[in-house]
C-alpha positions in Angstrom: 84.7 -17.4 47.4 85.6 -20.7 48.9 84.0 -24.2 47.3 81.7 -24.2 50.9 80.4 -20.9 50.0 79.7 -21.4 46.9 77.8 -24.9 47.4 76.1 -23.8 50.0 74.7 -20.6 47.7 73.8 -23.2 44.8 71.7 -25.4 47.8 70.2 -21.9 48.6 69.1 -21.4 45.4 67.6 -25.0 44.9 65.5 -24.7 47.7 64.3 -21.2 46.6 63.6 -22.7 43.6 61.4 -25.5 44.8 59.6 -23.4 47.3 58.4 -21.4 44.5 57.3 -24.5 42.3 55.6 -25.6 45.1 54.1 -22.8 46.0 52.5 -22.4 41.9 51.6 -26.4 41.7 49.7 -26.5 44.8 47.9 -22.9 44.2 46.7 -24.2 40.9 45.7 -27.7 42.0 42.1 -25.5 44.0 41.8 -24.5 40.6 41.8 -27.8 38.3 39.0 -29.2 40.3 36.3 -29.8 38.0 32.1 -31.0 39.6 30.1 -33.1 37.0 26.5 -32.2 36.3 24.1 -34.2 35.7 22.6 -35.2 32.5 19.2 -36.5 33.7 16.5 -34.9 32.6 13.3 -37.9 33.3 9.7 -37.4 35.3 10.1 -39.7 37.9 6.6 -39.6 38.8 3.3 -37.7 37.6 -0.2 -37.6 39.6 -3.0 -35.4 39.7 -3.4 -35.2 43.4 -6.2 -32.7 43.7 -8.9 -35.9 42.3 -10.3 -37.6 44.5 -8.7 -40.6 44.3 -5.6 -39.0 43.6 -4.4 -40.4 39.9 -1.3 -41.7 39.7 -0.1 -41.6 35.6 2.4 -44.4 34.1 6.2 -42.7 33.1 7.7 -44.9 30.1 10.7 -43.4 30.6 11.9 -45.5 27.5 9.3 -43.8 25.0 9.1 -40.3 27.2 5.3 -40.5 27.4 3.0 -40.2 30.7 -0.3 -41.7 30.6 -3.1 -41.2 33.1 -6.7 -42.3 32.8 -9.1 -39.9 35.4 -12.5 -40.9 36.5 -15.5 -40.3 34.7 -17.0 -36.2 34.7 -13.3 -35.1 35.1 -12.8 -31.7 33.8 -9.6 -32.5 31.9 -9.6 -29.0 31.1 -8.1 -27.2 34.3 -6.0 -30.4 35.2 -2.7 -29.5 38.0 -0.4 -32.1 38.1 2.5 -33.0 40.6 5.5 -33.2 38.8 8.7 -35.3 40.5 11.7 -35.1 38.2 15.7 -36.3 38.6 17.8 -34.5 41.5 18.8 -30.8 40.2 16.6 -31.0 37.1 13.7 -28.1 36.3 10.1 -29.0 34.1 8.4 -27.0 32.3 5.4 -26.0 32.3 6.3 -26.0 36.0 4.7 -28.4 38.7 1.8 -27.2 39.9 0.6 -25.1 37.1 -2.8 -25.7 35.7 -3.3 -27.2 31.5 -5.9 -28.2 29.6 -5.2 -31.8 29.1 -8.0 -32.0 26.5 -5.6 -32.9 23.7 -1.9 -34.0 24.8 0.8 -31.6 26.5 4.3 -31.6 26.3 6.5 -31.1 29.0 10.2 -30.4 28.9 12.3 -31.5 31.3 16.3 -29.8 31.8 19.1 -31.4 33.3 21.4 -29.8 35.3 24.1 -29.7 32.8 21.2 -28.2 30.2 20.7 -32.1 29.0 16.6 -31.6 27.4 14.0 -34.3 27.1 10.3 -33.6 25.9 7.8 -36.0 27.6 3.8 -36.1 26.1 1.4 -36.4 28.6 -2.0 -38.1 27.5 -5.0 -38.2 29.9 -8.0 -40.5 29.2 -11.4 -40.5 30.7 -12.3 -43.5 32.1 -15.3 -45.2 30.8 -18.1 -47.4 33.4 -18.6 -46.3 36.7 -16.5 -44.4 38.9 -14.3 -46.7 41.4 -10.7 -47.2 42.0 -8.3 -46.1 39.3 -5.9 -48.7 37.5 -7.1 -51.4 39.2 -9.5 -54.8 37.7 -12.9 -54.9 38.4 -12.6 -57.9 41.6 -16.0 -58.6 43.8 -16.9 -55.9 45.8 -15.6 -53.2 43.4 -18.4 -51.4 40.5 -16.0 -50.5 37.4 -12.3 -49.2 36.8 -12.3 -47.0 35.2 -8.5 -47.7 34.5 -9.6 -50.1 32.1 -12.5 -49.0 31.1 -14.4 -52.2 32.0 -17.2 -52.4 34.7 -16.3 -55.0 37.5 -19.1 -56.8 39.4 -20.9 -55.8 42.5 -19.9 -57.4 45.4 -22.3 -59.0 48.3 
């Protein structure tokens, strides 16, 4: 064989060579890509929107409590709450299912990457008359019952 053939064989066989590692390193970079679930697992927000008013609770997201005071003659006892928790997270008991909220519930909250919190939910019956929810007794308004003080009667 003459030197051109034989360097021109060995160039044959580089290429060969690279086309194959190409081939494999590309092929298994589809492979290596990894997705990153998220670990939050909060209650974002908590109401009981079948009362009229609707009763928006406090999240302390920092003590994983929820705290909601309902008006006076609420039947605590066949409560459904609407339950807003992170993006890709589940709650259970579920959104929309009915408790008895006479003594505090717990509610568990899972990530997407299986990340658990436990959040206890405490609802209060107002005390005074029935007016506006979370709010100070101001002129013009009879009681709280979000503070459990009775405001003054307006003009």
């Amino acid at each position: 064989m003459s030197q051109t053939a034989v360097i021109t064989w060995i160039v044959i066989i580089i290429i060969v060579i690279l086309a194959i590692w190409a081939w494999w390193y590309f092929s298994n970079q589809n492979t290596a890509t990894t997705t990153t679930l998220s670990s939050d697992a909060s209650i974002t927000s908590f109401s009981f929107q079948s009362l009229n008013p609707p009763v928006q609770a406090t999240v302390d997201t920092t003590n994983d409590t929820v705290m909601a005071t309902v008006p006076t003659g609420t039947d605590v006892t066949t409560l459904t709450p609407t339950i807003t928790v992170a993006a890709n997270a589940t709650v259970s008991p579920a959104s929309g299912t009915s408790e008895d909220f006479t003594n505090p519930v717990t509610y568990t909250v899972t990530a997407q990457d299986g990340t658990t919190q436990t959040y206890t939910v405490t609802v209060s019956i107002g005390t005074g008359a029935t007016g506006t929810i979370g709010t100070t007794g101001t002129t013009g308004t009879t009681g709280t019952g979000g503070t459990g003080t009775s405001g003054t009667t307006g003009q």
